[in-house]
C-alpha positions as semicolon CSV with decimal commas, in nm:
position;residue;x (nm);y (nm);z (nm)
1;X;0,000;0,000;0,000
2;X;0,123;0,321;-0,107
3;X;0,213;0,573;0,168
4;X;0,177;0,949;0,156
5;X;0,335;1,226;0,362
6;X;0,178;1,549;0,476
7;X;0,276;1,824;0,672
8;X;0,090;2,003;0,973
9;X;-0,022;2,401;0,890
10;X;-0,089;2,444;1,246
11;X;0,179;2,247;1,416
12;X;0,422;2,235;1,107
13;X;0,480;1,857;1,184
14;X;0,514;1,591;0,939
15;X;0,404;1,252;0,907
16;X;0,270;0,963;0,703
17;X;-0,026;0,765;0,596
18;X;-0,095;0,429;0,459
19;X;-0,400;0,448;0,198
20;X;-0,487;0,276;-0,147
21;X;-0,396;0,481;-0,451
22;X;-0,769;0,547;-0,511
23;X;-0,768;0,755;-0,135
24;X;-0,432;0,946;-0,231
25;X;-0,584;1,250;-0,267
26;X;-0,832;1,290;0,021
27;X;-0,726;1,488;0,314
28;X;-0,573;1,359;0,629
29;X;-0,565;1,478;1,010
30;X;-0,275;1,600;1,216
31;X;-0,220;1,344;1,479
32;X;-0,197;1,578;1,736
33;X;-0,590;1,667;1,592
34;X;-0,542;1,946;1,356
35;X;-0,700;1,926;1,041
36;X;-0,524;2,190;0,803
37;X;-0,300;1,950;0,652
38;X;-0,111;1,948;0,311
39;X;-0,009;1,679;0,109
40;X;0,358;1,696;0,039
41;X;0,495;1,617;-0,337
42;X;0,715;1,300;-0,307
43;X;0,994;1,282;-0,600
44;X;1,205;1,022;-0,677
45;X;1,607;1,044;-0,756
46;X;1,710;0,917;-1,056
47;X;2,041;0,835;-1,126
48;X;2,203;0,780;-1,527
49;X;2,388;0,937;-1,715
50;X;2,324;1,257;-1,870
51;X;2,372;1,324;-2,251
52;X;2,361;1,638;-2,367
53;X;2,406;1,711;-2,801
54;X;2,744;1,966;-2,740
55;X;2,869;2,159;-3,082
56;X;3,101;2,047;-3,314
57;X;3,438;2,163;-3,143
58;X;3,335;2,242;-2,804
59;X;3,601;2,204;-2,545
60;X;3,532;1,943;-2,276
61;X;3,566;2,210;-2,025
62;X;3,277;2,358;-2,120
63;X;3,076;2,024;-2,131
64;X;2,785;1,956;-1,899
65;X;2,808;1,705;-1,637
66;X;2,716;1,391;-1,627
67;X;2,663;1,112;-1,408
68;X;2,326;1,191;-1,218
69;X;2,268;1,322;-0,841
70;X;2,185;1,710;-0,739
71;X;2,447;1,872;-0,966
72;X;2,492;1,614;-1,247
73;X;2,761;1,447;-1,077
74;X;3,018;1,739;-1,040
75;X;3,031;1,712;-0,679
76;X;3,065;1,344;-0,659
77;X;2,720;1,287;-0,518
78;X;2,561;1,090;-0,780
C-alpha cells in the first residue's frame, strides 16, 4: 500500500499515511488533531547518465556534467 506524507499548517509537523492509490488524494488529520494539513509532493532520484548534443568543437571544459545526483555528478554525489 502506497504511503503518503503530509505536513501540519498548524503544528508544522510531518508525518505519514498508509491508503490505497484510489484515497491518495483525500485529506488527512494532524495526529496531534489538527485538520489543516497538506499533502507533500514525493519525487524520486534518478540516477544515469546525462547526454547532452554539445557543438562540433566544443572544449570538454565547457561540457555539462554527467553522471546523475543534485548537480549532475560534479560534486561526486551521484
Amino acid at each position: 500500500m502506497p504511503r503518503y506524507e503530509f505536513r501540519c499548517r498548524t503544528c508544522a509537523s510531518t508525518f505519514e499515511v498508509d491508503r490505497p492509490m484510489q484515497a491518495s488524494g483525500e485529506p488527512a488529520d494532524c495526529p496531534a488533531g489538527h485538520h489543516d494539513t497538506v499533502k507533500l509532493l514525493n519525487t524520486v532520484g534518478l540516477g544515469g547518465k546525462v547526454r547532452t548534443a554539445m557543438p562540433s568543437g566544443t572544449p570538454r571544459a565547457m561540457a555539462p556534467p554527467s553522471g546523475g545526483g543534485c548537480c549532475g555528478g560534479a560534486c561526486g554525489c551521484g
